[in-house]
N, C-alpha and C positions, 0 to 999 in steps of 0.2 A: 544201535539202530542204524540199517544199511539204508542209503538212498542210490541211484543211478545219476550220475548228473545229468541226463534228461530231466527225469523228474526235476529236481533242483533249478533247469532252464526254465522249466515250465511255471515253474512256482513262481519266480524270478522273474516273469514275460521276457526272458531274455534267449539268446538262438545258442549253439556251440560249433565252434570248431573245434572237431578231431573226435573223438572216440567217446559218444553221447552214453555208450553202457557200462563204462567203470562206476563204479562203484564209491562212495566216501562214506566216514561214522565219524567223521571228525572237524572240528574245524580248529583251522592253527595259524597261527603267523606264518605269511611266506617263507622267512628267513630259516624258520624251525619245522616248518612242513613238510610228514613223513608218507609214502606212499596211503592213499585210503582218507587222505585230508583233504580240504579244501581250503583256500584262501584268496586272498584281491589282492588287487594291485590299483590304487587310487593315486598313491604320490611319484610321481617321476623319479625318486632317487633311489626308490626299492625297486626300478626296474631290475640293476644286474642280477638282482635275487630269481628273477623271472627264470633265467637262462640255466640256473645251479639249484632251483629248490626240485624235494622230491613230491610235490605234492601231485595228485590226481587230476588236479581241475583247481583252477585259477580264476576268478571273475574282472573281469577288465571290460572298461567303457567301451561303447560300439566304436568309437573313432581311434581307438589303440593299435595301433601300428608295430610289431615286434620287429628289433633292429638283429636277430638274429632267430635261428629258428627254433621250436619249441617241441618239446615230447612230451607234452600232456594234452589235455581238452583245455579251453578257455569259452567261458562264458561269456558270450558279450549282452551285455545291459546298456540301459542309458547314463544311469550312475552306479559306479562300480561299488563306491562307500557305502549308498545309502541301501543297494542289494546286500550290500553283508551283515549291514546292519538289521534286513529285514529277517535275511538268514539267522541271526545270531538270534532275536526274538522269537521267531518259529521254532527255533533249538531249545530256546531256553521252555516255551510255554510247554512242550513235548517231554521235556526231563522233570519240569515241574508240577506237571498234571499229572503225570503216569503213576502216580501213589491211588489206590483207591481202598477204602476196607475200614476195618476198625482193629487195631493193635490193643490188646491188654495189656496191662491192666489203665484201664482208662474209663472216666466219667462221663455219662450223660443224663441231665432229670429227666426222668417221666415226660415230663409238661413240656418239651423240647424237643421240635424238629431238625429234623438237617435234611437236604436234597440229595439228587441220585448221582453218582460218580464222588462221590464226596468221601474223603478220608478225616481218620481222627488217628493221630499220631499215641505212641505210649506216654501214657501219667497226664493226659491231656484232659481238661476238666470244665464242662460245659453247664451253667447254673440253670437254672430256673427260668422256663418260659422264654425261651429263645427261638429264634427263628434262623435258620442259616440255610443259603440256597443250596445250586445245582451246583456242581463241579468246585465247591469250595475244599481246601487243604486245610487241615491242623493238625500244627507238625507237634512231633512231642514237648512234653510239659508246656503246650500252650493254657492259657490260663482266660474262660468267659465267663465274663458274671451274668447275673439274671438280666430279663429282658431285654439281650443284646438282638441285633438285627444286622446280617450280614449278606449280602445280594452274591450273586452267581458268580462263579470264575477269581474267587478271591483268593489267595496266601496270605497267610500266619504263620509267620515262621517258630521258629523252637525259643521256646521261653516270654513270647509275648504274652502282654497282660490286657484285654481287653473287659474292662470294669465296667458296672454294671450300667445299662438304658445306654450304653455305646453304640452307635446306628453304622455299619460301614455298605459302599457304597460296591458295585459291581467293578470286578477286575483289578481292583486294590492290591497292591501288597506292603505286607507288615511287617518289616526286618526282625532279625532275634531282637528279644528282651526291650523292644521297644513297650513303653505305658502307656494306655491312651484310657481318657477318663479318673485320674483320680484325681483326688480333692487340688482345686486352685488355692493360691496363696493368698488366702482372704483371713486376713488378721483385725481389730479395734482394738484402738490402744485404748485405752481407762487411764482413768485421773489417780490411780497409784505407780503408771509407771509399765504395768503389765499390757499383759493384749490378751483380749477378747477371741476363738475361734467364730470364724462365721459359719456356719455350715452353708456346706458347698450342693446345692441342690439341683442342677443343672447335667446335662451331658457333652458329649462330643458327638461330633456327626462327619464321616469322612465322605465326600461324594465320591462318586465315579473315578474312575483311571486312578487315584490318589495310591504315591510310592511315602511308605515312611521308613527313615533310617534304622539301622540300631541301636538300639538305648537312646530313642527319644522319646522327650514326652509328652504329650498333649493333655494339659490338664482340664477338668469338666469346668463349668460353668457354673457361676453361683447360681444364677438362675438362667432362664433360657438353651444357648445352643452354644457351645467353642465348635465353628465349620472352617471344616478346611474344605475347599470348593473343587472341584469337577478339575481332572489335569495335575493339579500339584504337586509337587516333588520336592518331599524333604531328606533331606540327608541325614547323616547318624549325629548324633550327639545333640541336640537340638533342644531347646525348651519354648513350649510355647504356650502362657498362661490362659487363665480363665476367659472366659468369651472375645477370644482373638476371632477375629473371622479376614483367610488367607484365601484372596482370588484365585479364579482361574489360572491355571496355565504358569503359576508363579513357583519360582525354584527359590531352593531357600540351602544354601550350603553349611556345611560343620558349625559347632559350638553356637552359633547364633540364637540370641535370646531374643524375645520377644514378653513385653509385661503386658496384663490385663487390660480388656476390651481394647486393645490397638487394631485396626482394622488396615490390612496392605492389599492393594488394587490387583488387577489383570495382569497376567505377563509380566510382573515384575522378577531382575534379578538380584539376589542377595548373595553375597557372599562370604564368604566364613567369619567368624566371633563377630559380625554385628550385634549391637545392641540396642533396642529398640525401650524407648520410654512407655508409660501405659497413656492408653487413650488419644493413640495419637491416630490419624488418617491419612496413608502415604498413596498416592495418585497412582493409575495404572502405569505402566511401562516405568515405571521407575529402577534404577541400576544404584546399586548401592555395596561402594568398593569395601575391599576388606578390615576387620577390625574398627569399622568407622562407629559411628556412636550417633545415634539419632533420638534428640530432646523434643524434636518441633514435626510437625506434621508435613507434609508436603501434598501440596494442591493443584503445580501443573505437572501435565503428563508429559513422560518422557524425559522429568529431571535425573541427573546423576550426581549423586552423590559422595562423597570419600572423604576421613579424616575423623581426627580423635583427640583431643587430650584433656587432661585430667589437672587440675588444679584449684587452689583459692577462689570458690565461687564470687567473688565481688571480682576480683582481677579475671577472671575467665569471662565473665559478663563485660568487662571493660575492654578486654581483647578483642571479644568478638566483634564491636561496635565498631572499633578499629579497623579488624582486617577488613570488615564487610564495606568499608570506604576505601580500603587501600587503591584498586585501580583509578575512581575520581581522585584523591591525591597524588599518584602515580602521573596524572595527566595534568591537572594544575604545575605539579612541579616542572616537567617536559615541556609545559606555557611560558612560564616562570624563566627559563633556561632560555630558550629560543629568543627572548627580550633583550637578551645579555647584548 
């Protein structure tokens, strides 16, 4: 797919110096940029790249100044990064939209609609009284149970499992082999020792913009709703039990687990192998460093969090009571000192 870099200025609100009708189908790092490509330049140390790459067109802030001269176009923008970044979205929506049709062999029920621009990938299998919108993708061996419900402009990529009363929301995407909706970890133990299944009667609901990893999972809901809210961004690897409900605009990095009904606020960031206890309420804008380990709920906004360890829970509870005084003994003793 050919653009002009006119067009591409235009797209961009941004102007050109030098030769607005070449041509790019590509986008590439400065360093590696081959005639027909495009790229930026945002950090001052990849300028010398400016002067030796073969790219077509360059995008660079309006106030960039070249300290030697240049034989390509350059785009000038207000921000160079966040042009490429809008570039690389428009790239991506255009290679990933462009699938339209139905491939055999592949399932649809009777009782199931899908919208128009809308692709179904081979071995892709869509159950029972479903609704799925305009311009939605399902890539092969995607996998819908009944009464799912999926809005406009969505991806499913190959091998995802979308189980059954799963609600997703518009413009979503669904990495390979991620699960969303099966059974939460709802066990009762009995007075021989064993455990009880509870059945899991609940669904998942992803709103709007919502990115999930690969091979994550989001499990249903014993009863009610497991939501993940409008914005969200989870990463691959991820567990997130029975009626978790994950704000706004909150990023959630690798391996991180999350147990049943914990509820994490607005804009919060997590970070990789966090571990969350169940039923816990973490405040919005909360930052939560890596591998850290969270038993206790947090209630003011804006706290960060980090740290972990593992030991003899009577001595772990008698630690904690400690460090959590240590700066007042810290300062009693620098009292203590100063007397001398």
């Amino acid at each position: 797919m050919e653009f002009t870099v006119r067009q591409i200025a235009v797209l961009l609100n941004g102007h050109v110096d030098g030769d607005d009708s070449l041509t790019v189908s590509q986008l590439s790092k400065i360093e590696e940029a081959m005639p027909g490509s495009i790229s930026f330049l945002a950090n001052p140390k990849y300028e010398p790249f400016l002067y030796e790459t073969r790219a077509s067109a360059v995008i660079v802030d309006h106030s960039f100044t070249p300290r030697e001269p240049v034989g390509l176009a350059l785009i000038r923008v207000e921000n160079a990064y966040l042009a490429f970044t809008q570039l690389l979205e428009e790239y991506y929506r255009l290679m990933s939209f462009a699938r339209v049709g139905v491939e055999q062999p592949s399932f649809m029920h009777e009782s199931s609609e899908m919208g128009e621009q809308a692709y179904r990938g081979a071995f892709s299998y869509i159950g029972k009284n479903c609704r799925i919108g305009h311009n939605v993708k399902l890539y092969p061996q995607v996998y819908i149970g009944d009464n799912v419900r999926i809005g406009d402009n969505t991806i499913v990529h190959t091998g995802a499992k979308l189980m059954d009363n799963t609600v997703v929301g518009n413009h979503c995407v669904i990495h390979p082999n991620a699960v969303i909706g099966a059974d939460g970890f709802g066990f009762a133990p009995q007075a021989d020792g064993t455990y009880k299944t509870i059945p899991q009667l609940g669904n998942v609901v992803l709103e709007d913009h919502v990115n999930v990893g690969s091979n994550t999972t989001i499990d249903c809901a014993t009863m009610g709703s497991t939501i993940i809210r409008t914005g969200a961004k989870l990463d691959n690897l991820i567990q997130i039990g029975h009626n978790v409900d994950i704000g706004r605009n909150t990023v959630i990095a690798a391996q991180t687990g999350i147990s049943g009904s914990t509820r994490i606020g607005e804009n919060c960031v997590i970070a990789g192998q966090v571990g969350f206890a169940g039923h816990l309420t973490i405040a919005n804008n909360t930052k939560i460093g890596a591998q850290s380990g969270v038993g206790k709920s947090v209630t003011e906004e804006g706290t960060s969090l980090n740290g972990s360890t593992a030991f003899l829970l009577r001595d772990n509870m008698r630690s904690q009571a400690i460090f959590r005084r240590l700066p007042d003994l810290e300062r009693r003793i620098n009292e203590l000192e100063k007397k001398k």
